[in-house]
N, CA, C and O of each residue as an XYZ file, in Angstrom:
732
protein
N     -21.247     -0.759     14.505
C     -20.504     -0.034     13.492
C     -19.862     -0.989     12.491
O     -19.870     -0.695     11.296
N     -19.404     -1.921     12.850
C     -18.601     -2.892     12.051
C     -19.565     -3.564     11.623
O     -18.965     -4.351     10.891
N     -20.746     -3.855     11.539
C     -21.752     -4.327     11.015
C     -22.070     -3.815      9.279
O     -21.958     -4.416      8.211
N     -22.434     -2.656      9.583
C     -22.330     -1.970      8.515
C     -21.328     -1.886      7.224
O     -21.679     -1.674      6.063
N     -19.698     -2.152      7.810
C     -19.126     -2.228      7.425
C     -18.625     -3.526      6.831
O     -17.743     -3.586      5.974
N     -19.138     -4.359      7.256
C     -18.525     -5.804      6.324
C     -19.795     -5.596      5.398
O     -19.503     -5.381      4.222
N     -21.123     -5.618      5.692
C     -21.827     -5.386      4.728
C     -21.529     -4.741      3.469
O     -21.703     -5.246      2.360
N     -21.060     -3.571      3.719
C     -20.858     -2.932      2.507
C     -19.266     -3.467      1.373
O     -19.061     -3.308      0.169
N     -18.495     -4.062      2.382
C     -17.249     -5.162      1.871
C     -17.818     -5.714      1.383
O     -17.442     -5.754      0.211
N     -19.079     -6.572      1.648
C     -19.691     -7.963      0.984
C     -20.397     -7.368     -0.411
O     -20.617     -8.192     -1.299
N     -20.624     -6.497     -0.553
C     -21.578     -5.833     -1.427
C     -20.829     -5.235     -2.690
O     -21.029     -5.336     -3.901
N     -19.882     -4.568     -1.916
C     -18.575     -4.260     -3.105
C     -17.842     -5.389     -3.576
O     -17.613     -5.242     -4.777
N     -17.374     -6.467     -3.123
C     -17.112     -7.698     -3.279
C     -17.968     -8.270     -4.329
O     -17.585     -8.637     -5.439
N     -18.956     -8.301     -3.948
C     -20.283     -8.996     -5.289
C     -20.185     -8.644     -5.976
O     -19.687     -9.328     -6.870
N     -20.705     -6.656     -6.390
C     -20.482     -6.339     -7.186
C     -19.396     -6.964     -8.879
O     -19.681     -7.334    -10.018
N     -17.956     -6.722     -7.952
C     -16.485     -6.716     -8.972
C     -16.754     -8.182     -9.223
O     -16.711     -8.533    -10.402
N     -17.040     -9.150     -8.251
C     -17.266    -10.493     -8.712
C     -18.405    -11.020     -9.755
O     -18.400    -12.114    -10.321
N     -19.436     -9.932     -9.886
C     -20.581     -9.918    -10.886
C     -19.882     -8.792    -12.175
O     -20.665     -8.389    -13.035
N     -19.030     -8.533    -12.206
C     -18.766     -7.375    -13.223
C     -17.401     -7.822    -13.498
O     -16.543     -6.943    -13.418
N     -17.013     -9.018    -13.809
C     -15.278     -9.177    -13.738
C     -15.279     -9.146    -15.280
O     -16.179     -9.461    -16.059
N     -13.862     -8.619    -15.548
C     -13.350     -8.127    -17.166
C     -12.973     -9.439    -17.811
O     -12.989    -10.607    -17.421
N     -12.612     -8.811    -18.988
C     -11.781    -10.707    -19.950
C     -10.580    -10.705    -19.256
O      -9.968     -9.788    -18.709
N     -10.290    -12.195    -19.400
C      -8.973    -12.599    -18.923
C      -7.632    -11.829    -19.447
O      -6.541    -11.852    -18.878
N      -7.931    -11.190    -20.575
C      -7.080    -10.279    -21.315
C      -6.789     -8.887    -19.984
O      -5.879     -8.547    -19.228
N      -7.863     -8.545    -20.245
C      -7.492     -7.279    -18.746
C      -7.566     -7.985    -17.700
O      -7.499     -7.115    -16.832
N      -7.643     -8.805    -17.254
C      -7.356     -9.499    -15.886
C      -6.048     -9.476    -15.821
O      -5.511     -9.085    -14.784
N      -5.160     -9.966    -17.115
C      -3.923    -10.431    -16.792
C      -3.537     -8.730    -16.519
O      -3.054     -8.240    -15.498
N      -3.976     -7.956    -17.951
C      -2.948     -6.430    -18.020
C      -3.422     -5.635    -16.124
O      -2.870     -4.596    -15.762
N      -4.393     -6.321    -15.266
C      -4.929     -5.248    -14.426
C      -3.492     -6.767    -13.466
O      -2.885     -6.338    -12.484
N      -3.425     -7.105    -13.565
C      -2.141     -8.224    -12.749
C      -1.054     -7.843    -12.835
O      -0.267     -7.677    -11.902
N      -0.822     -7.607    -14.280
C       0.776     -7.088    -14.410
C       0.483     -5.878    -13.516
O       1.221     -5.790    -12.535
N      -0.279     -5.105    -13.635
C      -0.352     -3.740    -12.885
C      -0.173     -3.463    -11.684
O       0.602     -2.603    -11.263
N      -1.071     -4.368    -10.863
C      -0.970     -4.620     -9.492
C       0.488     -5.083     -8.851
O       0.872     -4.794     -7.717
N       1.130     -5.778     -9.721
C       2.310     -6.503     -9.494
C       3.454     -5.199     -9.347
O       4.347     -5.304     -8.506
N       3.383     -4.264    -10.013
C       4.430     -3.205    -10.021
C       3.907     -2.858     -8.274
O       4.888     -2.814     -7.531
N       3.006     -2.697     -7.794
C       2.978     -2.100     -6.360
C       4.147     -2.958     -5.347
O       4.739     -2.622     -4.321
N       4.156     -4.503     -6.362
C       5.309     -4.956     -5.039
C       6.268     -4.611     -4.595
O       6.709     -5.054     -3.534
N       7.112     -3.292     -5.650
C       8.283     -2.482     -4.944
C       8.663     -2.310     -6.248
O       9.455     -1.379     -6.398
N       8.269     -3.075     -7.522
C       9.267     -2.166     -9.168
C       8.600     -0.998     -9.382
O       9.192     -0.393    -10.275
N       7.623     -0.370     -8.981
C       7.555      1.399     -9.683
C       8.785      1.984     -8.935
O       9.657      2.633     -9.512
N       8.786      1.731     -7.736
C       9.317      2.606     -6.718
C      11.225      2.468     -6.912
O      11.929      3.080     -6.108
N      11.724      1.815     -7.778
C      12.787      1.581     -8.157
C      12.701      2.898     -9.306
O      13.445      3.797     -8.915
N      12.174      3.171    -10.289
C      12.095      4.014    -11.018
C      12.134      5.766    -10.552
O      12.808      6.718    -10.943
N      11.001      5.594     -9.483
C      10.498      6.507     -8.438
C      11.809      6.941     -7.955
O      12.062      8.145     -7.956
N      12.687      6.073     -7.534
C      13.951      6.549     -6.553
C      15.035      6.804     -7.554
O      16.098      7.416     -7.448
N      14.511      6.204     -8.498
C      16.054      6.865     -9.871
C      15.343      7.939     -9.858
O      15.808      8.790     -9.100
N      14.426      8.230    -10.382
C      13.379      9.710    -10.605
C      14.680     10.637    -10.004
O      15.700     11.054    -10.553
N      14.170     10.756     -8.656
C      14.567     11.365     -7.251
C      15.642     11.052     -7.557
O      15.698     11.969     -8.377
N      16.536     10.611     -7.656
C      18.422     10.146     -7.333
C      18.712     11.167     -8.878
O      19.760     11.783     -8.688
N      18.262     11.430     -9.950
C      18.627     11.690    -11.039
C      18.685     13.217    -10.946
O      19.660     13.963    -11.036
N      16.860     13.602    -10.661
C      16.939     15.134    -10.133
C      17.340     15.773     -9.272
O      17.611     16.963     -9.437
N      17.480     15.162     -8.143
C      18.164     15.928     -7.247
C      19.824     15.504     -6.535
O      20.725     16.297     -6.261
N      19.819     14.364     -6.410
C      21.233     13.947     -5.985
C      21.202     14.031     -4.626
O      20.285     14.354     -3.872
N      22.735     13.578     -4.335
C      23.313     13.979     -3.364
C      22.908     13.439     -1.781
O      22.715     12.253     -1.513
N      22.835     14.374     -0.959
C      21.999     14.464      0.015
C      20.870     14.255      0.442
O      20.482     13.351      1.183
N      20.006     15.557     -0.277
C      19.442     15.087     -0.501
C      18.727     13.476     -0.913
O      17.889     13.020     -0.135
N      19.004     12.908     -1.804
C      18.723     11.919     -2.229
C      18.974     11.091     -0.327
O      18.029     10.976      0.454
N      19.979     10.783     -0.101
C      20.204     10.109      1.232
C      18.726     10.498      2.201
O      17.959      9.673      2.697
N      18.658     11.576      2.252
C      17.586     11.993      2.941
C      16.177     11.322      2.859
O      15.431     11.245      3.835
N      15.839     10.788      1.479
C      14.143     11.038      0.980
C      14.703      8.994      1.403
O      13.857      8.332      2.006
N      15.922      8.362      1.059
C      16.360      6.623      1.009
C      15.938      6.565      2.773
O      14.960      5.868      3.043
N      16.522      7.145      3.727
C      16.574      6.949      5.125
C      15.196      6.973      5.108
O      14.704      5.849      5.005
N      14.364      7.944      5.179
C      12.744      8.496      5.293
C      11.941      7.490      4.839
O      10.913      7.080      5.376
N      12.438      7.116      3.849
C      11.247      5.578      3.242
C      12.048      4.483      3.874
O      11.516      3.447      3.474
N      12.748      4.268      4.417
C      13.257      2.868      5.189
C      12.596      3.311      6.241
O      11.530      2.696      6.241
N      12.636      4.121      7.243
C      12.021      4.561      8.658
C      10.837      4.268      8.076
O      10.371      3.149      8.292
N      10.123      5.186      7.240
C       8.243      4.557      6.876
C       8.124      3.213      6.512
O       7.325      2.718      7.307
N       8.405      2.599      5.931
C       8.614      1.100      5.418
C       8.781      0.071      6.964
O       8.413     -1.084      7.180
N       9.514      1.103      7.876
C       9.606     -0.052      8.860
C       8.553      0.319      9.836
O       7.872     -0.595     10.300
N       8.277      1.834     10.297
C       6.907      1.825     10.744
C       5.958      1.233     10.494
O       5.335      0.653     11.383
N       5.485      1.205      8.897
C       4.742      0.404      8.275
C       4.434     -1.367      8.651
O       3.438     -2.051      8.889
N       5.962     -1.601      8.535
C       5.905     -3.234      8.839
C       5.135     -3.586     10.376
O       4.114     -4.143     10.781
N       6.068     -3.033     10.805
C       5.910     -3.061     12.525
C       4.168     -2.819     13.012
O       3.713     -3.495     13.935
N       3.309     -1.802     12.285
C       1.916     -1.772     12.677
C       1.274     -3.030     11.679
O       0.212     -3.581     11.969
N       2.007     -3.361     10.574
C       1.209     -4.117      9.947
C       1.202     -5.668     10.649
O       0.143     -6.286     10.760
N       2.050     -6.035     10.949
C       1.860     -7.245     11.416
C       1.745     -7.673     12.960
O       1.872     -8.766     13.512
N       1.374     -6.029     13.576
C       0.947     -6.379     14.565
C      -0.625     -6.004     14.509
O      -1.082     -6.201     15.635
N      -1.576     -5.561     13.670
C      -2.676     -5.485     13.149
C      -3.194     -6.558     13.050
O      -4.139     -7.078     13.644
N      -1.877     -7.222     11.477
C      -2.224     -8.676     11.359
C      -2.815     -9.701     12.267
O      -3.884    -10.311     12.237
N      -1.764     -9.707     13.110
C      -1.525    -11.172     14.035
C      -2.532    -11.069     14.772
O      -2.963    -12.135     15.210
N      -3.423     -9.505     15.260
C      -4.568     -9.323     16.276
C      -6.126     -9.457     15.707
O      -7.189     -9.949     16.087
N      -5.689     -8.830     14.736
C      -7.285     -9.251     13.848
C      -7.832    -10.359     13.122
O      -8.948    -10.831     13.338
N      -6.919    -10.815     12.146
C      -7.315    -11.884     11.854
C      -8.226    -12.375     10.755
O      -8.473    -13.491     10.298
N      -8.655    -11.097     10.481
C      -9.551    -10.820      9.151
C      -9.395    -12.333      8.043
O      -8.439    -12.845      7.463
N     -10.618    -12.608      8.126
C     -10.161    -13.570      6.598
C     -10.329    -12.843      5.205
O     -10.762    -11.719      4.955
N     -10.066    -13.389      4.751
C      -9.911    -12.734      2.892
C     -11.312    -12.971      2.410
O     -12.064    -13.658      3.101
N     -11.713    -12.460      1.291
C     -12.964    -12.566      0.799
C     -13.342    -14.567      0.186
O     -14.155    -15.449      0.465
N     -12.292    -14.407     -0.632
C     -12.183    -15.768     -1.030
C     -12.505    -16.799     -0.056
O     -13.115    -17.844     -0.282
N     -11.955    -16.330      1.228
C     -11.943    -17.501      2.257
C     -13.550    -17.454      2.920
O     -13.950    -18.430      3.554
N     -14.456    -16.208      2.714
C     -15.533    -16.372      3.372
C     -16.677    -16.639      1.742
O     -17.450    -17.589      1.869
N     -16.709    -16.356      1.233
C     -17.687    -15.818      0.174
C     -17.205    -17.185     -0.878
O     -16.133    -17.174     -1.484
N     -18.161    -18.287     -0.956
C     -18.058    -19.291     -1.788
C     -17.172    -18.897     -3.033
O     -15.982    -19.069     -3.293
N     -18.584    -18.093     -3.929
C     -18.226    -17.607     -4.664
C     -16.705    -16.855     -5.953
O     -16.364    -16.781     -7.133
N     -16.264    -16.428     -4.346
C     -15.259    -15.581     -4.642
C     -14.152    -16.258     -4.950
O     -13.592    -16.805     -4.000
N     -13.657    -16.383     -6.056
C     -12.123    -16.771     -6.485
C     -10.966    -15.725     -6.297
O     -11.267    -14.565     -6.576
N      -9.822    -15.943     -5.911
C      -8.805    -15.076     -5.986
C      -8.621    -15.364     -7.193
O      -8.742    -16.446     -7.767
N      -8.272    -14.193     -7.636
C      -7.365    -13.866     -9.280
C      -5.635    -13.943     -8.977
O      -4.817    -14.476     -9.727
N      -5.433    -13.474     -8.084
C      -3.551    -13.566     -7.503
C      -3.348    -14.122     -6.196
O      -4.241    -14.142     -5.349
N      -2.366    -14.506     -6.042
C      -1.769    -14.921     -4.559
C      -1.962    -14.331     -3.737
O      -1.616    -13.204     -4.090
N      -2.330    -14.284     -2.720
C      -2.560    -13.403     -1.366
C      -0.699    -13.528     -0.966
O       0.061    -14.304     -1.545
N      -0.298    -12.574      0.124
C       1.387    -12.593      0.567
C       0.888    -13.220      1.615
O       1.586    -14.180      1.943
N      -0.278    -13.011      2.431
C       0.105    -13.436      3.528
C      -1.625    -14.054      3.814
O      -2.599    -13.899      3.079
N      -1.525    -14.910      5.385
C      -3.471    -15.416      5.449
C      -4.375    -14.680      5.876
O      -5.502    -15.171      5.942
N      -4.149    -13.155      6.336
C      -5.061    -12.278      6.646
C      -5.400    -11.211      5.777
O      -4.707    -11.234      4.760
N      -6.314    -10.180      5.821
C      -6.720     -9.612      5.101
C      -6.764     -7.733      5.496
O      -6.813     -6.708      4.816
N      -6.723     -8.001      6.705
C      -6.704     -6.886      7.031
C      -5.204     -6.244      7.930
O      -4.530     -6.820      8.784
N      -5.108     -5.420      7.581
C      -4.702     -3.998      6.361
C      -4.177     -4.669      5.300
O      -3.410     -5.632      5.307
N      -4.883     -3.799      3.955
C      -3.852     -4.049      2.489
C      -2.175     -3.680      2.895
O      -1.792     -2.521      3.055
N      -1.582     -4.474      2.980
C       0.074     -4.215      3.230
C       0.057     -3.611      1.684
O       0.232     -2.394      1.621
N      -0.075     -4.096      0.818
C       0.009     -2.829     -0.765
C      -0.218     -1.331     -0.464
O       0.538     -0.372     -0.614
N      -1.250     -1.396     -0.081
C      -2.193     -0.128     -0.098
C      -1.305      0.758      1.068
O      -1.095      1.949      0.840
N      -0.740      0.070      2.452
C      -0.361      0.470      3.339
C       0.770      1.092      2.923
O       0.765      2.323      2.890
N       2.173      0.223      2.453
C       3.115      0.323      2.546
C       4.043      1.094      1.428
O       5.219      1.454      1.365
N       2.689      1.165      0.438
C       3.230      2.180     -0.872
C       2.555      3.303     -0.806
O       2.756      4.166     -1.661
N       1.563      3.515      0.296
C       0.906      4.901      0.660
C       1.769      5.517      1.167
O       1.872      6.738      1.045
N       2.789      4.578      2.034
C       3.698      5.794      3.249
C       4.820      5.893      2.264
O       5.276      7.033      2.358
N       5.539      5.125      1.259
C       6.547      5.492      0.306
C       6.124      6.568     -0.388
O       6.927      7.485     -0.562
N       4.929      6.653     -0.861
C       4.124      7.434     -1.910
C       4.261      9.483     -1.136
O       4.496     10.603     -1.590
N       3.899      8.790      0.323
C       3.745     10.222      0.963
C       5.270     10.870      0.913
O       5.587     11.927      0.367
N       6.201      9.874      1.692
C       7.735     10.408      1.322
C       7.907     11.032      0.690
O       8.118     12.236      0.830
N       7.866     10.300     -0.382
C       8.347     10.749     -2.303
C       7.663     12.315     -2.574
O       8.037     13.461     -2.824
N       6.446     11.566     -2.352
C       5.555     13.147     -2.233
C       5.842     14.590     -1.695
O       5.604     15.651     -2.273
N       6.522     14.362     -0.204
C       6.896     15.168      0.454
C       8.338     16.146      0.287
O       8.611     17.315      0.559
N       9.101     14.962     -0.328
C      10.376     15.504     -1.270
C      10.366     16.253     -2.172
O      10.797     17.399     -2.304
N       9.591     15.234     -3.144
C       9.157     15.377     -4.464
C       7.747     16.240     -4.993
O       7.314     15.717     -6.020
N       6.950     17.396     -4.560
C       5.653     17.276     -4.789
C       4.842     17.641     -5.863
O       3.644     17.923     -5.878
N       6.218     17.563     -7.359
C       5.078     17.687     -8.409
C       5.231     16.103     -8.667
O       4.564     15.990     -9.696
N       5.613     15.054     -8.418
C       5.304     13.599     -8.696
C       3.768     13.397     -7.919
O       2.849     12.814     -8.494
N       3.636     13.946     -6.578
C       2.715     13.513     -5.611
C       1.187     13.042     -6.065
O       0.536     12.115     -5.584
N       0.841     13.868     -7.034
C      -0.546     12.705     -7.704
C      -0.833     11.962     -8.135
O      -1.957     11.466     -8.208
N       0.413     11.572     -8.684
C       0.107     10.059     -9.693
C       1.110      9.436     -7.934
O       0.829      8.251     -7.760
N       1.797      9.815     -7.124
C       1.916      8.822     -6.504
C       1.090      8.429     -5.477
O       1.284      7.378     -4.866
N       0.309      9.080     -5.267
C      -0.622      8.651     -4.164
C      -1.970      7.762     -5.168
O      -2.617      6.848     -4.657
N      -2.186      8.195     -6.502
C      -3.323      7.539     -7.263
C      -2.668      5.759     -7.138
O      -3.496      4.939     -6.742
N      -1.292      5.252     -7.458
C      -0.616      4.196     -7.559
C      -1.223      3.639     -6.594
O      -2.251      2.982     -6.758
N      -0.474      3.895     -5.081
C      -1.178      2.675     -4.047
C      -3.297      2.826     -3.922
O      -3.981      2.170     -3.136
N      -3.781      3.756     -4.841
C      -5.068      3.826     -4.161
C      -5.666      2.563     -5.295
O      -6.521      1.723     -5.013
N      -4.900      2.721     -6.721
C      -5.326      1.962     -7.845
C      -5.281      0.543     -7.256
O      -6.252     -0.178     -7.025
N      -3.765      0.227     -7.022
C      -2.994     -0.956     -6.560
C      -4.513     -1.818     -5.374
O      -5.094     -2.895     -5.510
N      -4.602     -1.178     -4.761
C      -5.597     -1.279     -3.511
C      -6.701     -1.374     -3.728
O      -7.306     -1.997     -2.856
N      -7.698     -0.778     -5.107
C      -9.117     -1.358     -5.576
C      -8.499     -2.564     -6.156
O      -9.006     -3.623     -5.788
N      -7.226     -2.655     -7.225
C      -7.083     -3.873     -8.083
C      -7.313     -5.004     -7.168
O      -8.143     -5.869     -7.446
N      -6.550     -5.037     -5.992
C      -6.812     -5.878     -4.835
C      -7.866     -6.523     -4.631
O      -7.929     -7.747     -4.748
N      -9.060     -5.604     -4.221
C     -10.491     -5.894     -4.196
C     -10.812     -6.490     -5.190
O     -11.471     -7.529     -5.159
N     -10.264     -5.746     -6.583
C     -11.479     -6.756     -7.420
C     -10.859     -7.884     -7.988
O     -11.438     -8.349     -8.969
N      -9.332     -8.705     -7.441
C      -9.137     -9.898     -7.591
C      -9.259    -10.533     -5.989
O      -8.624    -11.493     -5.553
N     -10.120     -9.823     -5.363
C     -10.671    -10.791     -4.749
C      -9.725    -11.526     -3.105
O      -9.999    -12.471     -2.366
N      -8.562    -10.497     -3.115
C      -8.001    -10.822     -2.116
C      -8.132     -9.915     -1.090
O      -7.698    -10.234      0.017
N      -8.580     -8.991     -1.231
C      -8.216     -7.586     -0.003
C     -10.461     -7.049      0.090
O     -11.233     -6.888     -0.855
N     -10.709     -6.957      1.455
C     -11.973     -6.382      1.177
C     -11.727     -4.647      0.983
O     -10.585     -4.194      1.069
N     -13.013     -3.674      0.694
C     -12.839     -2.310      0.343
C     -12.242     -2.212      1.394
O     -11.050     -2.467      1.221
N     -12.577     -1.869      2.811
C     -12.474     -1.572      4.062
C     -10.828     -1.893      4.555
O     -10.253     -1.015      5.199
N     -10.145     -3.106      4.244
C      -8.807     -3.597      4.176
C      -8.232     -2.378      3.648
O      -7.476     -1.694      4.338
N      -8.648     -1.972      2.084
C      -7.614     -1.229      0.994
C      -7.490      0.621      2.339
O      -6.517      1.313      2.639
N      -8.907      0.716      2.718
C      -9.597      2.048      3.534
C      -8.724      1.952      4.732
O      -8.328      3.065      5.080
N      -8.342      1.071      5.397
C      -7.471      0.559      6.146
C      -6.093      1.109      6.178
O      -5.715      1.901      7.042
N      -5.330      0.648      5.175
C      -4.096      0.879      4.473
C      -3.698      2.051      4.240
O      -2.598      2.500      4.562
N      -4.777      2.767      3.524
C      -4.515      4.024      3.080
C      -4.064      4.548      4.424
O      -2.939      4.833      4.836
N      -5.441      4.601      5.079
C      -5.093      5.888      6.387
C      -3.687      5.251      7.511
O      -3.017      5.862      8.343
N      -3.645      3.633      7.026
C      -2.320      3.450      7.878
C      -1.165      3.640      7.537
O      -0.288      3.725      8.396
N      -0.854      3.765      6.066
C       0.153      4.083      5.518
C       0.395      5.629      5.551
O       1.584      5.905      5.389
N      -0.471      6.760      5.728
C      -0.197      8.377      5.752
C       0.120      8.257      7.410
O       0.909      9.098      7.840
N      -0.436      7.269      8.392
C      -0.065      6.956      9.736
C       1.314      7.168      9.731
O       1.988      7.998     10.342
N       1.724      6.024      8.711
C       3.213      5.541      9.170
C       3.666      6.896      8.323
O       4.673      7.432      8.787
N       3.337      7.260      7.661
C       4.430      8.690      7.251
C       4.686      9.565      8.277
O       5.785      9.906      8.713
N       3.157     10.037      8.770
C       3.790     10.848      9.510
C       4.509     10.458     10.933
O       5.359     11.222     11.390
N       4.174      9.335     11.577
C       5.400      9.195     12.662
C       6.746      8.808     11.642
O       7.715      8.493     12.333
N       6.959      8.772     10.517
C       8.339      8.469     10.405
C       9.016      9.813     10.240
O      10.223     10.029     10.346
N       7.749     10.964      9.873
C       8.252     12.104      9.355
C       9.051     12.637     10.888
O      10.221     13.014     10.937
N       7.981     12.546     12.234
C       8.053     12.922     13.385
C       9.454     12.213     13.700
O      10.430     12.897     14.008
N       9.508     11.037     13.626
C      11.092      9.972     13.912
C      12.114     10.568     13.488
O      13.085     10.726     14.228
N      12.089     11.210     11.657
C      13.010     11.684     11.299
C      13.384     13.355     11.738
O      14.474     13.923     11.679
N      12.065     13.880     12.188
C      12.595     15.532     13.039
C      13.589     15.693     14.149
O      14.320     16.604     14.538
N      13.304     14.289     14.560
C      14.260     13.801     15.865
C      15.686     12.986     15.560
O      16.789     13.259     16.035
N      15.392     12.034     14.739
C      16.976     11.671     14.940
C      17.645     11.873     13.452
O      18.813     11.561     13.222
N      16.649     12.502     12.352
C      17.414     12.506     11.018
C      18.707     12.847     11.157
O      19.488     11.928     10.909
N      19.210     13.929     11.492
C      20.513     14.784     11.546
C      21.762     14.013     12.667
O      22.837     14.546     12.945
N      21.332     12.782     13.141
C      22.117     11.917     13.914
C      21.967     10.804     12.532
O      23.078     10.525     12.079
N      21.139     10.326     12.007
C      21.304      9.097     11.187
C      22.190      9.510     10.026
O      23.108      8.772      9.667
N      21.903     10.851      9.334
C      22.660     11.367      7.947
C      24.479     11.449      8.161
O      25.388     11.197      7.370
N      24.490     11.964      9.743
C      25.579     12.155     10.285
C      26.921     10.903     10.576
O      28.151     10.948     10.561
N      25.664      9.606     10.886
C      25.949      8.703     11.027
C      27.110      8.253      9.997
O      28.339      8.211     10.053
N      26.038      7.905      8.938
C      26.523      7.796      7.314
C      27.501      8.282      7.079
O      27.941      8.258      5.929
């Protein structure tokens, strides 16, 4: 099964590496990617803090810290077991266009960790929910085609980041009304 599947990484990989844009959209598809590191989601949470307030608001801040830390917690124990190298690191060819965060490749922590913010927000929020789930899916090809994340990594992320939503959603059925209380 996994056969198949790096194949088709290696293939999508070639591809973006045979089809790469001018350095002009390289940089504007960089700046882009760069907002996934946590500045949309500053906007995202004024969004939310502006329209609704209050409590609310406390509610949707706790929910993305619980997903954010689910998130962490599977990601770097994924990390540390798999081991995945990056495209760059196998494929001569392949130049990174940006810094990798970390030396493995598998799960996109982008793709992961702004999927389960994205679902939150979503879940609060659900006329934002399409452009926020399009963000980490964009964020997560940009990945691929600078050459740091394979498809399968970004395919990864996604379904681990709606993972971590919903056990945080499940975490928060259980102790939300002790944590808000807390506060």
């Amino acid at each position: 099964m996994f056969i198949w599947i790096t194949q088709l990484d290696e293939r999508v990989t070639r591809y973006w590496l045979a089809h790469r844009f001018s350095k002009r959209i390289d940089s504007l598809f960089r700046f882009y990617t760069r907002m996934g590191d946590g500045y949309i989601w500053s906007l995202v949470i004024a969004y939310v803090l502006i329209r609704y307030g209050g409590v609310f608001f406390s509610k949707i801040v706790i929910q993305v810290l619980i997903s954010l830390l689910v998130c962490l917690t599977l990601y770097w124990v994924i990390k540390l077991c798999i081991h995945r190298r990056r495209p760059f690191d196998v494929i001569d060819e392949v130049k990174s266009l940006i810094a990798p965060l970390d030396k493995y490749s598998f799960p996109s922590g982008h793709t992961m960790n702004n999927l389960a913010i994205a679902a939150t927000v979503c879940a609060f929020a659900p006329e934002v929910g399409w452009i926020m789930v399009l963000l980490p899916l964009t964020w997560g090809l940009l990945r691929v085609y600078f050459g740091v994340h394979w498809l399968s990594d970004v395919v990864g992320g996604f379904c681990l980041g709606i993972l971590s939503f919903f056990i945080a959603d499940k975490l928060w059925n259980v102790f939300g009304s002790t944590i808000v209380n807390f506060l």
